[in-house]
C-alpha positions in Angstrom: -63.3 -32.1 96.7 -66.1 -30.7 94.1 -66.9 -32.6 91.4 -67.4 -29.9 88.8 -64.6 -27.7 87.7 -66.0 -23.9 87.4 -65.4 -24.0 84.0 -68.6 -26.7 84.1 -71.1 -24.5 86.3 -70.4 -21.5 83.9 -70.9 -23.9 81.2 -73.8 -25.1 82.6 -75.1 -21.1 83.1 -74.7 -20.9 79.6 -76.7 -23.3 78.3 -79.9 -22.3 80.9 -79.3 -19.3 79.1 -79.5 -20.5 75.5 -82.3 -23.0 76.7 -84.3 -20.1 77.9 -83.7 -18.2 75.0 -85.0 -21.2 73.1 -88.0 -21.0 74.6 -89.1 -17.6 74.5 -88.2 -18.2 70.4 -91.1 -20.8 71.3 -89.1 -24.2 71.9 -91.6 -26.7 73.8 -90.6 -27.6 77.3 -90.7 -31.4 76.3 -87.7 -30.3 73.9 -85.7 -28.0 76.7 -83.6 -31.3 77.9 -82.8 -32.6 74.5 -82.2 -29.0 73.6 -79.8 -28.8 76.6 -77.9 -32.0 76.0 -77.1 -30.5 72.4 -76.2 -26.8 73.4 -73.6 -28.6 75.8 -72.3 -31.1 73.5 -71.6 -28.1 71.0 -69.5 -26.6 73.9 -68.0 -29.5 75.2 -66.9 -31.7 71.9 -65.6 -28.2 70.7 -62.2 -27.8 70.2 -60.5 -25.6 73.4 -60.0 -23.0 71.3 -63.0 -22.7 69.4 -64.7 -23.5 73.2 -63.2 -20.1 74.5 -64.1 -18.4 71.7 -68.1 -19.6 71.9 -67.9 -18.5 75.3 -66.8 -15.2 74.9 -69.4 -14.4 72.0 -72.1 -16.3 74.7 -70.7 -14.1 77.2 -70.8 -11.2 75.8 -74.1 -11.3 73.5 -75.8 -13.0 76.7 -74.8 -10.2 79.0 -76.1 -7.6 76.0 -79.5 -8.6 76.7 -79.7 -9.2 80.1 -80.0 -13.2 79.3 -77.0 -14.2 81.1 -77.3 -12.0 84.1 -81.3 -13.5 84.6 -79.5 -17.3 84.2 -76.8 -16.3 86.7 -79.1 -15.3 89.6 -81.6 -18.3 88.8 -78.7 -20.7 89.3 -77.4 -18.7 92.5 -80.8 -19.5 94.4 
């Protein structure tokens, strides 16, 4: 039985993505894990209805840029 629930790896794509967006705004790499544990408390404490909606506006302005789609095929290694 897996551990993680799909909803978690998407999750999870998600906040590589924002991570990496971070960076190229010029976040530090020391700061990518801290940076990481916050973009995925904001989804996880999130209400489930407020979640959904984050992850539809992440989905789709991700995907507009290509951001998503790079985040998806690094995690699919």
């Amino acid at each position: 039985m897996d551990m993680m629930s799909n909803e978690t790896l998407a999750l999870a794509t998600l906040v590589a993505a924002y991570v990496g967006v971070a960076k190229g705004f010029g976040l530090k790499a020391k700061w990518a894990n801290l940076a990481a544990v916050g973009i995925a408390a904001i989804f996880v404490l999130a209400p489930d209805v407020v979640r959904q909606k984050i992850i539809e506006i992440s989905v789709v302005g991700l995907s507009a840029t290509g951001t998503y789609q790079l985040a998806k095929k690094r995690e699919g290694k």
